[in-house]
C-alpha positions as CSV (number, residue, x, y, z in Angstrom):
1,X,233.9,15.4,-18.3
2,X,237.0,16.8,-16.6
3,X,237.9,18.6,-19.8
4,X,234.3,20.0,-20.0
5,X,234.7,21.2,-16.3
6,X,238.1,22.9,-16.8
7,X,236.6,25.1,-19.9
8,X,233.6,25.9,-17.4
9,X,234.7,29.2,-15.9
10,X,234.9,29.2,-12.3
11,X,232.8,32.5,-11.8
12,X,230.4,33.7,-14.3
13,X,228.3,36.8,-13.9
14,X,226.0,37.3,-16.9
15,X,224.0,40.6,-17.4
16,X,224.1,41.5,-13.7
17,X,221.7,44.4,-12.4
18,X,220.9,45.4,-9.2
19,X,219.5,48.0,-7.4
20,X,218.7,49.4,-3.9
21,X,215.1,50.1,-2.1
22,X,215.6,53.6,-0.9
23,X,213.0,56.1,1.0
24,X,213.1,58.2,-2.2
25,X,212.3,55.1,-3.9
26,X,214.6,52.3,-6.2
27,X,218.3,53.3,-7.6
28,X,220.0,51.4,-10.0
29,X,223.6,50.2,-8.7
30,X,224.5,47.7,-11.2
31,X,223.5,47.5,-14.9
32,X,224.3,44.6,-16.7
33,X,227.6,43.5,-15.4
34,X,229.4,40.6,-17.2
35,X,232.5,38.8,-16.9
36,X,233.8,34.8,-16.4
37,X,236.6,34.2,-14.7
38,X,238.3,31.1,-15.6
39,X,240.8,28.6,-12.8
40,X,243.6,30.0,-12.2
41,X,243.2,33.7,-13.7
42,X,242.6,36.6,-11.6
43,X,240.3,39.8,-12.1
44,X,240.8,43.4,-11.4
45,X,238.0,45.4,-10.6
46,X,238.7,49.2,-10.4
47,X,236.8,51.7,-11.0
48,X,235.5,55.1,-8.7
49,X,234.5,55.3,-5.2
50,X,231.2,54.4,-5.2
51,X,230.9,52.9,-8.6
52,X,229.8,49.6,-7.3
53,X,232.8,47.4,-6.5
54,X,232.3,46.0,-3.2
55,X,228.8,45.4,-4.1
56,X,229.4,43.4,-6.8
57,X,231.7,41.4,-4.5
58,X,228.9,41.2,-2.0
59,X,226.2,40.2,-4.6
60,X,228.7,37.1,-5.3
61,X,228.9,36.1,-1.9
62,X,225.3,36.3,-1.5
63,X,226.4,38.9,1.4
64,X,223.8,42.0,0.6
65,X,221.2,43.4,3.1
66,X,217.4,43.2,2.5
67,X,217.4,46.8,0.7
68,X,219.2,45.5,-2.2
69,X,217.3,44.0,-4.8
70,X,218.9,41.9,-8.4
71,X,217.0,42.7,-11.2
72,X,218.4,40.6,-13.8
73,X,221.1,38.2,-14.5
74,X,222.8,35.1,-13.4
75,X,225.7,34.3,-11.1
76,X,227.2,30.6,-11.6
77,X,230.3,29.6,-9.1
78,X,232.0,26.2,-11.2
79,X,228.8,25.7,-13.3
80,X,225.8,25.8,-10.3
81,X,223.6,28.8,-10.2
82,X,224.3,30.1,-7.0
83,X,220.6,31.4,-6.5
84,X,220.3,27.6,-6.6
85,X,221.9,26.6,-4.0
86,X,220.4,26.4,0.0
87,X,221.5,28.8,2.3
88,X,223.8,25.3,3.9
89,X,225.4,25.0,0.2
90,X,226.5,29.5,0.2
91,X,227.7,29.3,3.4
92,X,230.1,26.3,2.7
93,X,231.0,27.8,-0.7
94,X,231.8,31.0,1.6
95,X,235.4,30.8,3.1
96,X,236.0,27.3,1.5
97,X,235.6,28.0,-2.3
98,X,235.2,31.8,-2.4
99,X,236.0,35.0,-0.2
100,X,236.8,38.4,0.0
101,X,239.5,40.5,0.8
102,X,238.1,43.8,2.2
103,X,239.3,47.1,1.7
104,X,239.2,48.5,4.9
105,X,242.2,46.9,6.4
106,X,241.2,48.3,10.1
107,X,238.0,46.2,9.8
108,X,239.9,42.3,9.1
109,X,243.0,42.6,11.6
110,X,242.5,42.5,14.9
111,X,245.5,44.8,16.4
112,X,245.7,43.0,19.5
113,X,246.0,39.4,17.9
114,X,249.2,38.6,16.5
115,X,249.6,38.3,12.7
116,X,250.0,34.7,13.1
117,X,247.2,33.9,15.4
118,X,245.1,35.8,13.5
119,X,246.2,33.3,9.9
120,X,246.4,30.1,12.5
121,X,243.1,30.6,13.2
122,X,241.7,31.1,9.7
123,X,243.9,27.4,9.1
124,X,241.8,26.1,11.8
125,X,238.2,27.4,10.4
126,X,239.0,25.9,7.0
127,X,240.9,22.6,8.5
128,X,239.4,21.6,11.5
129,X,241.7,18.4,11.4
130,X,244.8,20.4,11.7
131,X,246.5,20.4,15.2
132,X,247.6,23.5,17.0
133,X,250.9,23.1,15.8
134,X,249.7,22.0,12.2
135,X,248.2,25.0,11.7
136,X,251.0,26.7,13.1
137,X,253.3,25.7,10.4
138,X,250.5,26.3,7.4
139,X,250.1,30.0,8.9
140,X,254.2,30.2,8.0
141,X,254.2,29.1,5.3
142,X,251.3,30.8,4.2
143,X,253.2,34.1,4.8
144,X,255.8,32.7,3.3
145,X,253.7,32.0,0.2
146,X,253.0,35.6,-0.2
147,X,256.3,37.0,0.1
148,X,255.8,38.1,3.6
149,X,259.8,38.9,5.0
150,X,261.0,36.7,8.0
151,X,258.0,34.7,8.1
152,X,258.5,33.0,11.4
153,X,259.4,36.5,13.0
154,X,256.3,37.9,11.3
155,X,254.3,35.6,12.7
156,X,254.6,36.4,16.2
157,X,254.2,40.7,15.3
């Protein structure tokens, strides 16, 4: 069973379309989208502005507004449809198991929270178990981790 697990991809997106309930009426914004993503691999995504990245993001995390529509396909996160799951079973996939990295960098730093308060207190929301200074030393060495210079310094910027 493990075995069969690791050859499950962690993300599959089969045949994905989507599209978005206008004034003017529908418009396709996603037309039979495919890809797995296996443990431990990771997946670029480029194309134009406009062309339908972030959505596709956003139709993974289930994080789309009413005006957006799927019109075919199937989205499994480690083998469970995630249309299957309740809305308690997304939102502790979300943050947990699966998240985004936004663009816009203005929009996920707060300028007047330090660097490290700002990763402390995403340790926290994950961890609720961890102590103050617990989380404190995961938010260094999480910026350690990613090759972020004079961690410790860093942390207080």
């Amino acid at each position: 069973m493990i075995e069969e697990t690791l050859k499950t991809p962690l993300l599959r997106v089969k045949n994905l379309g989507l599209r978005h309930l206008s004034a003017s009426g529908p418009v396709t914004i996603l037309a039979d989208v495919s890809f797995d993503l296996g443990r431990g691999e990771i997946l670029g995504i480029i194309g134009e502005s406009g062309a339908g990245k972030s959505t596709l993001g956003n139709v993974v995390l289930g994080l789309l507004a009413p005006e957006f529509q799927r019109t075919s396909g199937t989205i499994e996160f480690d083998g469970k449809a995630i249309d299957g799951m309740t809305a308690d079973e997304r939102q502790t996939l979300r943050g947990r198991r699966i998240s985004a990295i936004f663009q816009d960098h203005t929009a996920s730093l707060d300028p007047l929270m330090s660097v490290g308060a700002q990763v402390e207190e995403t340790c926290l929301t994950l961890d609720s178990s961890l102590s103050k200074r617990e989380a404190r030393a995961r938010a260094i060495d999480l910026l350690a981790r990613v090759g972020i210079p004079e961690p410790e310094r860093r942390y207080r910027n």
